[in-house]
N, C-alpha and C positions, 0 to 999 in steps of 0.2 A: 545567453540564457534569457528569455522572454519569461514576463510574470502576465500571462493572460492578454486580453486586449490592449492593457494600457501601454505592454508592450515595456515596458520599466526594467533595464538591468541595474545589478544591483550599484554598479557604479555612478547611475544614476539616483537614486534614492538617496536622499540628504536624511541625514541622523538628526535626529531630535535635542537637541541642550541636554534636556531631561533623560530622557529614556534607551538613549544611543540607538544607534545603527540597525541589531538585529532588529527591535521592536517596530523602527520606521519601516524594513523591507519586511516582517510578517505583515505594516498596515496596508503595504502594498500590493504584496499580495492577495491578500485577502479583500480588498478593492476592488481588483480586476476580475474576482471571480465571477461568471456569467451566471452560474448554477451548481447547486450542488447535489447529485444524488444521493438520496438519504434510502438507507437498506428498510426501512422503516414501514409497512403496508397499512398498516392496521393497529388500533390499539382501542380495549375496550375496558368499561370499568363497571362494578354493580356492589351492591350492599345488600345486606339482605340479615333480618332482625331474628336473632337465636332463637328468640319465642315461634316464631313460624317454621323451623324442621323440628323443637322441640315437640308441636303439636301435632305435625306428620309423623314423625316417628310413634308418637302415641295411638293416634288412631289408626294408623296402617302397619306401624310394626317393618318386618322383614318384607313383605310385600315394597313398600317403599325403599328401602334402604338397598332391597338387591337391584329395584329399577334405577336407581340413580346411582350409587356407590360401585366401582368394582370392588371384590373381593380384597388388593390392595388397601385401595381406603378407608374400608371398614374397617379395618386390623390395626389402621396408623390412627385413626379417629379414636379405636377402642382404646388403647395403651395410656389414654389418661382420661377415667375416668370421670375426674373434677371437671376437665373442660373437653367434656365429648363433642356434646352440642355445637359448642364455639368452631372445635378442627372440622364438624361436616357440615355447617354454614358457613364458612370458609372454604370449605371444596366445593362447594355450592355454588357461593360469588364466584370462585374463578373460573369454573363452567359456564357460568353467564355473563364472563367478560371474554372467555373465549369465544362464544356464538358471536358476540360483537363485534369483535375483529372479523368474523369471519362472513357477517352481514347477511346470516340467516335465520336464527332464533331457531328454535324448534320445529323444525318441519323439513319436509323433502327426504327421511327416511334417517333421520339424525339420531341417536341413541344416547340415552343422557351415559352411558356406561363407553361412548364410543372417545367420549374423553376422561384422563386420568389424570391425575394430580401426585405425582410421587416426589417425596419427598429426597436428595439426594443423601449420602452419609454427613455430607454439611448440615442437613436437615432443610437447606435450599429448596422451594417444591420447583420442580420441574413438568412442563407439559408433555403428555403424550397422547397420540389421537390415533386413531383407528374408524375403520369403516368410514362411513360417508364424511366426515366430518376432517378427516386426512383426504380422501379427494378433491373436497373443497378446499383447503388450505394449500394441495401441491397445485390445483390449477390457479390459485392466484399468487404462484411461486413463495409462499410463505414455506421456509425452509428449520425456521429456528422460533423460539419462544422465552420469553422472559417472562414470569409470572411474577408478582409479590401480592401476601394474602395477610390480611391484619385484623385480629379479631378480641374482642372485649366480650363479657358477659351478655351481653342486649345485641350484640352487633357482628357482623364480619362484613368487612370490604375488600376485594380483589380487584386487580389492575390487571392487564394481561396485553401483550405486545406482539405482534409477530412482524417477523424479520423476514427479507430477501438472503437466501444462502449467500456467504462469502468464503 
């Protein structure tokens, strides 16, 4: 058995006083590693301050809310009142951390409704993409998505990941 270049079986690998044997051949191996493919493509992140969709929702109403929100997200946003504002500036940020994984922003025929934000029964949000913005994402082989969205009174931040399929 070869551990990469250095070429090290394990018979060869001297155990450490301290930390015995396995730990010496994980450092070995892990030495010899030349490269690691990481499933990893993209990863974007945004913030974005509750007082600014509080102010779009006010002056635009439903106009606003069906251009950005699917029908989904306005139902998951609505279900609590106290902190509406908070869950659709937070669907918000993670729409614009997803454009940044995806290294387009708003253009090229992108529809702020062509990404979704769903919540799983864990309450986990999950990404889903449609239209142009799933084209763009399968042709830079991004297959999967990790989202996480955190939001306070004043604020919501979203992080958002995309993955090579495994």
């Amino acid at each position: 058995m070869s551990f990469g270049s250095a070429g090290a079986s394990p018979s060869q690998v001297r155990a450490h006083p301290v930390v015995g044997w396995r730990v010496a051949l994980c450092r070995a191996w892990l030495l010899s590693i030349r490269f690691v493919t990481m499933p990893i493509l993209g990863h974007g992140i945004d913030i974005v301050e509750t007082a600014r969709i509080r102010k779009l929702v006010d002056e635009h109403g439903e106009r606003f809310l069906e251009r950005v929100f699917t029908p989904l997200e306005q139902q998951y946003c609505a279900r609590n009142t106290k902190r509406y504002f908070e869950h659709l500036a937070g669907r918000f940020a993670a729409k614009e951390a997803v454009l940044k994984v995806l290294g387009t922003g708003w253009r090229g025929g992108i529809a702020w409704t062509d990404i979704e934000i769903r919540p799983e029964p864990s309450g986990q949000p999950k990404v889903y993409l449609t239209g142009e913005s799933l084209r763009i994402a399968e042709a830079m082989g991004i297959s999967r998505w990790h989202v996480s969205i955190s939001h306070i009174e004043t604020h919501a931040t979203a992080s958002a990941i995309g993955l090579r399929g495994e």
